[in-house]
Each structure stands twice: as C-alpha cells, then as structure tokens.
C-alpha positions as CSV (number, residue, x, y, z in Angstrom):
1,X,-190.5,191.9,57.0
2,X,-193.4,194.3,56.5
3,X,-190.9,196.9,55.3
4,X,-189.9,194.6,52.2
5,X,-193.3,193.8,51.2
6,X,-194.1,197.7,51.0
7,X,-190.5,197.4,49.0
8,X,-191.8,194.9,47.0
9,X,-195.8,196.7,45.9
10,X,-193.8,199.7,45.4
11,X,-191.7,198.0,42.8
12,X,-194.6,196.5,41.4
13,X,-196.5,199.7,40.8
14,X,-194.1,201.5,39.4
15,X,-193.3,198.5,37.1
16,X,-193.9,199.0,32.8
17,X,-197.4,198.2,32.6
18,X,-198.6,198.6,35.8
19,X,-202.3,200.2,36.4
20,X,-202.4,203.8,34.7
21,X,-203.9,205.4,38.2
22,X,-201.3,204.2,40.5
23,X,-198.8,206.3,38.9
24,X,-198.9,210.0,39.1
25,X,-199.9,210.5,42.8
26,X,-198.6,209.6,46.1
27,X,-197.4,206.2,47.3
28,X,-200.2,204.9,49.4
29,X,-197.8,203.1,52.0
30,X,-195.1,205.7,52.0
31,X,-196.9,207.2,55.8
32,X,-195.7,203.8,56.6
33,X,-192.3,204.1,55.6
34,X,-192.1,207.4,56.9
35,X,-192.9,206.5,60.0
36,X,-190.2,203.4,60.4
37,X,-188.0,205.8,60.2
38,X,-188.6,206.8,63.6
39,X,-188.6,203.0,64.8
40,X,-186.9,202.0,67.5
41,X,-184.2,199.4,66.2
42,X,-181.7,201.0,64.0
43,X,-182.3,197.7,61.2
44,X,-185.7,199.1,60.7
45,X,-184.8,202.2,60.1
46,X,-182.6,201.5,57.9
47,X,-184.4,199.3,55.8
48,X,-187.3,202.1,55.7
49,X,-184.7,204.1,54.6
50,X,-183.2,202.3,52.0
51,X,-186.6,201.6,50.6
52,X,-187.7,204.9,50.3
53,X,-183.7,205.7,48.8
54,X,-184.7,203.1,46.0
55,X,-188.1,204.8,44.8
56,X,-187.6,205.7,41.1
57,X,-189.3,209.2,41.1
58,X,-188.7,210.1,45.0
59,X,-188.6,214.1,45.5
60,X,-185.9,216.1,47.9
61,X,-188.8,216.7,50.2
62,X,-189.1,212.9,50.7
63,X,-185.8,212.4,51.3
64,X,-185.3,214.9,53.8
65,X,-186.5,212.8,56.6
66,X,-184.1,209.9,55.3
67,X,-180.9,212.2,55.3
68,X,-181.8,213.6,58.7
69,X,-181.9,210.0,60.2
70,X,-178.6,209.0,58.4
71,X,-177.1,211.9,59.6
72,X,-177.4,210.8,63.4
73,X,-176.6,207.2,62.5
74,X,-173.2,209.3,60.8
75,X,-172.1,209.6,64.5
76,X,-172.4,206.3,65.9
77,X,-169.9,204.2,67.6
78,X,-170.8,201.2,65.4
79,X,-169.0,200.7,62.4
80,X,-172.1,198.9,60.9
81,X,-174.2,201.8,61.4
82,X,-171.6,204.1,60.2
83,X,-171.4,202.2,56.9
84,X,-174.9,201.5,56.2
85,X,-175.3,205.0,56.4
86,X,-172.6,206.5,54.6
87,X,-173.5,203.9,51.9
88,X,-177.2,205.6,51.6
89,X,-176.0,208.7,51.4
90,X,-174.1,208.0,49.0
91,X,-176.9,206.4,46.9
92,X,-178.5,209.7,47.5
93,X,-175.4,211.8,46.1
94,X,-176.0,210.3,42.7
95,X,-179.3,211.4,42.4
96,X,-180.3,214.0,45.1
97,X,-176.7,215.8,45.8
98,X,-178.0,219.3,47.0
99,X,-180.2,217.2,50.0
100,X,-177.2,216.1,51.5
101,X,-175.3,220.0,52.1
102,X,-176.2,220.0,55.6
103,X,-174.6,216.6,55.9
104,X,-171.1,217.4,54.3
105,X,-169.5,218.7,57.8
106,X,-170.5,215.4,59.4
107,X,-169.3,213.6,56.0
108,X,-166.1,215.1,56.5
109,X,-165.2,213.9,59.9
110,X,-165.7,211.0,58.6
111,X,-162.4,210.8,55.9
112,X,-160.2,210.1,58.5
113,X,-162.4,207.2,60.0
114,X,-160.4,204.0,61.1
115,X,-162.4,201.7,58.2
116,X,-161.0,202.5,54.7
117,X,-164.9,201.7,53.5
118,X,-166.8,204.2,55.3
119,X,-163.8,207.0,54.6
120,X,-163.8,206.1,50.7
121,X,-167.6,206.2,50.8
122,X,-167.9,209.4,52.4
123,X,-165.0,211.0,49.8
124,X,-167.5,209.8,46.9
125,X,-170.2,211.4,48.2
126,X,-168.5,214.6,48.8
127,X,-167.0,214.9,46.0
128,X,-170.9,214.7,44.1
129,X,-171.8,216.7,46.7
C-alpha cells in the first residue's frame, strides 16, 4: 500500500507544473523503493520494482538493482512470477535495452517455456535486446 503512495508523489512531482526544485535531483523516497526490493514477499518486490520501472527519467544505474531481482524471479517455479517478471523486463527493453545483456541467457531459456505468454514476452525482449 505504501509502495503506491510513493508511486503516486512520484507521479505527482514529475507532473507539468510541478514545483521547479523537485525536479533535477534525486527522488527523495527512491532509498525506500530500493530497499522493497529486497522485501521478503515476492508482491512487494515487485511492485517496488514496477514503480521504479515506471519513473520517467530513471538511469541504467537505478535499474540495475530491478534487473538483478527480476533475473532470480526469471527462474521460479511459479508461472506468476515468471510473468510478472518477464513482463518488466520487457518494459525495460524499450527503454534501457543494454541493462538487460546479462539477463538474455536466462531470457533465452525461457522461449521454450510451457506458457505461450511468458515465451512471446521473453522473444520481444530479446529481440530489443
């Protein structure tokens, strides 16, 4: 719940019009976010993630953390996990593709995985990869 309010303040100060010293310098809850990634429940982690995915001027350094997270959710039994995932990365291929060159070996196993979804997913990102 917390996670979507940070979601929501970030949106708001990066919003057309919002206060001129906000933008420039670093998110002030981003420490936060950050540190859900290391939560223990895999929904918190990736909603941190996804939130920090959806930042409009994120860098590769802040996204490093995220990939390396969605990188060991790559390997899970659970297809949810495997999705949610594969569908970040993906979001990340669009904007950040050279972040995600460690990932492409796991990426790859994952084109013959049993859920057409997941396997479509992960040829998308590889192929912006």
């Amino acid at each position: 719940m917390f996670i979507r309010l940070v979601d929501k303040m970030i949106a708001d100060m990066s919003a057309p019009g919002a206060n001129e010293s906000a933008s420039g310098g670093p998110l002030p809850m981003f420490d936060f976010l950050e540190a859900s990634l290391r939560h223990h429940r895999d929904v918190v982690v990736l909603e941190a993630a996804r939130v920090i995915v959806n930042i409009p001027d994120v860098t590769t350094s802040e996204l490093q953390p995220v990939v390396n997270v969605l990188q060991l959710f790559l390997v899970q039994s659970r297809i949810a996990m495997r999705f949610a995932a594969m569908r970040l990365l993906n979001r990340i291929a669009v904007t950040h593709p050279a972040v995600l060159a460690h990932v492409n070996a796991d990426m790859e196993q994952l084109l013959q995985d049993s859920n057409r979804s997941i396997s479509t997913l992960a040829i998308t990102a590889l192929l912006r990869t």
